[in-house]
Structure formats: C-alpha cells, structure tokens
N, C-alpha and C positions, 0 to 999 in steps of 0.2 A: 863075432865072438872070438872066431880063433885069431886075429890080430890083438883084440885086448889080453888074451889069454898073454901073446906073443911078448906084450908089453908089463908081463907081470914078471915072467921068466928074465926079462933084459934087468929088470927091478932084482930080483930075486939074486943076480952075477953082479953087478955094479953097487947096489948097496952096503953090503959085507966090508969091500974095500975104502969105503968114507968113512971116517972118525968124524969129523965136524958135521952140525949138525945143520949149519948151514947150507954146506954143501948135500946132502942129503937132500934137505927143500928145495932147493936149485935145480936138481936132476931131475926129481919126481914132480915139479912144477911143467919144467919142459920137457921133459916126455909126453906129457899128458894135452899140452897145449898144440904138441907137434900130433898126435895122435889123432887128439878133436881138427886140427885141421886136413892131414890128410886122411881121415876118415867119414868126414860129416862135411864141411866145407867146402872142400875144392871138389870132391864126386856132385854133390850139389848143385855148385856152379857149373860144373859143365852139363849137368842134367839141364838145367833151363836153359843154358844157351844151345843142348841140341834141340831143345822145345820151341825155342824161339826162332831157330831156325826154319824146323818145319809148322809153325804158325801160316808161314806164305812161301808155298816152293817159289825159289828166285827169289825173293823176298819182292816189293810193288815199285819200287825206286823206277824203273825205269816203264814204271804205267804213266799213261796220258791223262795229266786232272783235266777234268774240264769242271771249267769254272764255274759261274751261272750258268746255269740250264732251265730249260723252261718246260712247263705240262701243253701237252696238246687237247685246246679244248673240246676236239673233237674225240676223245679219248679218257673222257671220264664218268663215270658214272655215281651215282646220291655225293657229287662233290661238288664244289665252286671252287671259280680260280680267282685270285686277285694278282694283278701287274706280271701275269705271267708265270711267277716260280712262288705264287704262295697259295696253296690247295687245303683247301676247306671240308671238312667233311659233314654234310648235311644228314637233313631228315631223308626215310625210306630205307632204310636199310642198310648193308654192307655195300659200301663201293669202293671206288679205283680210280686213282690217275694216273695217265700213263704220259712220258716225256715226248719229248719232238725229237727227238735221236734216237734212230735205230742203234746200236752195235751188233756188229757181227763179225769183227774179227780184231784181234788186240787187246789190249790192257788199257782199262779205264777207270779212274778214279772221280769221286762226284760226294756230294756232303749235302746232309738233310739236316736242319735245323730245326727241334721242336720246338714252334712256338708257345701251342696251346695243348694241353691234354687235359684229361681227369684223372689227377693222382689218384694210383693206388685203383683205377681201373681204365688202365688206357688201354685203347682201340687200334692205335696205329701201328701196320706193319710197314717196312720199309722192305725192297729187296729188286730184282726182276722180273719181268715177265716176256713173253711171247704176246705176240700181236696175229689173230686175234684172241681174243680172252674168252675162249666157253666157257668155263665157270669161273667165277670172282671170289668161291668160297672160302678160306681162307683154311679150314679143315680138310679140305677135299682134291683142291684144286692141282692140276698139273702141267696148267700154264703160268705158275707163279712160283719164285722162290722166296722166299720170306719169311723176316725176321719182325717178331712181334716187340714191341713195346713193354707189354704186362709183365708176362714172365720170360724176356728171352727165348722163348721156345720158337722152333724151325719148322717152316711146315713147305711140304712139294710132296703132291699124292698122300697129303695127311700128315701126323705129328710127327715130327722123325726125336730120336733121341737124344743128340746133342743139341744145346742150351747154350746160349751167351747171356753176357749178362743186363738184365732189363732194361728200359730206358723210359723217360718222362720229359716232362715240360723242360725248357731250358737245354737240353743234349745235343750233343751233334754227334749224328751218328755219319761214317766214311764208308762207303760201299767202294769194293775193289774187285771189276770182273776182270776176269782174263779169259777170252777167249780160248786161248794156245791151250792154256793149261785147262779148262776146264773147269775152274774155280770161281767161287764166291765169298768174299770175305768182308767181314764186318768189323769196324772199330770206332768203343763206345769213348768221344770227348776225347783225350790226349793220350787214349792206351795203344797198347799195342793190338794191328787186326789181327782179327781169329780166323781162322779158315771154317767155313758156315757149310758150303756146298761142294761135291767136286764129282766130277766124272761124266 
C-alpha cells in the first residue's frame, strides 16, 4: 500500500508539468507497468524459485537413477509379480512389495509406472520401507513411508499433513531418497519433486 500510495504522490509532481495529453498517457501507462512489475512480478518470481529451490536440499542432479529394478519375491505380500518389475496386487487384503536393493547410504533415484488402478479409488502407495515390515498398514505403519495414489496423502506412524498431488492409472511417479540428507521426495509425471519426508 505505501509504495502505491508512493506512486500516486510521483503522479501528483510530474503530472501538473505535461500539457500534452499524450504524454500524460505515457507516464501514467509506465509508472503503472513498472510498478506491477516490481511490485507483483519479480517479488513473485523469486518467491518460487526460493521454493523451488527448497523443493530438494541440493536439488537430485547428482542422485544415482537406477534403472530397472526388480521386487523381491520373497518380499511380498496379497501381490504377484510378473518378469520381475511388474507387481500385482491381489486378493486378501492390504499388501507389499518390497525391491531387491537395499539402500543405505546415498542418493537414489528409481520410477513407478502405473499400469493398472481404479480410478477415482486407487489403492496404491508408493514410497520406502525398512525390512522387516511389522505392520504393512498403511495408516499405522512405521516401517513404511508412503505416498498414496488416491488422495496424495503421506503416511509414517499415521497421516501426516502435507499432501502431494494424487496419482492413477497411466502416471509415473519418481521417488528420490537421499540418505545424507534424510530426505524423501516425490515427482508426479514431468513435474517438478516435492520433498515428502525428512529427518
């Protein structure tokens, strides 16, 4: 308020001295334009790129993808696995696959492709876990980090508050741990990761 205020008073000295009326539209056209930009625009722009910065401390550039990765069959439960890296979730209940790669130290990147779900009430969480799994509950659980399907919501030790955004049939979602930092992040299809987990 007190910068427009500021830009009324510059109007209020400058105007008096134009006669044309041209000139008049001129000053008060670009005042106004200079105004909405450094007022609304560029404070703006640097708000989301500090955001986008702290999206991923360090940002993931220098995490290890790993490519193909495969579920370990002895490490799932109401699932089936097909050719290795395609996990099925069956009858019986709430279950889990778990990969064939531990990580425990480093930055790693890796991609879930949704093949199949039920729109508009999907089931599947993506995220980490600890090996082994006491509970697989997906409400409860505090061997698990995970990012649900349905509604984006995060659950470790329960529902936590921050939300990403949902996901379904056809999506690829990018999971990015980092050990170092402590971190879990998620990104839905070609956006940019969110930082899901940390500490």
């Amino acid at each position: 308020l007190r910068t427009k205020l500021l830009a009324f008073h510059v109007l209020e000295r400058v105007l008096p001295a134009c006669s044309e009326t041209a000139h008049i539209q001129q000053i008060v056209k670009q005042l106004f334009q200079l105004l909405s930009v450094y007022m609304w625009e560029e404070p703006l722009a640097e708000k989301n790129q500090e955001i986008a910065e702290k999206v991923i401390p360090g940002g993931y550039d220098e995490c290890i993808p790993i490519g193909d990765f495969s579920f370990d069959p002895n490490k799932l439960v109401c699932c089936s696995l097909e050719s290795g890296n395609i996990l099925s979730h069956g009858s019986g209940g709430k279950g889990y696959g778990l990969a064939t790669t531990a990580i425990t130290s480093g930055c790693f990147t890796w991609k879930f492709y949704i093949t199949k779900e039920n729109r508009g009430n999907e089931g599947t969480c993506v995220g980490i876990s600890r090996w082994p799994v006491r509970d697989h509950n997906h409400h409860t659980t505090t061997d698990m980090w995970l990012y649900r399907a349905y509604s984006g919501n995060l659950y470790h030790g329960g529902e936590l508050v921050r939300t990403l955004p949902s996901f379904t049939q056809g999506d690829t979602i990018t999971c990015i741990l980092d050990m170092e930092a402590h971190t879990i992040s998620f990104a839905k299809n070609d956006k940019e990761p969110k930082l899901a987990f940390e500490g």
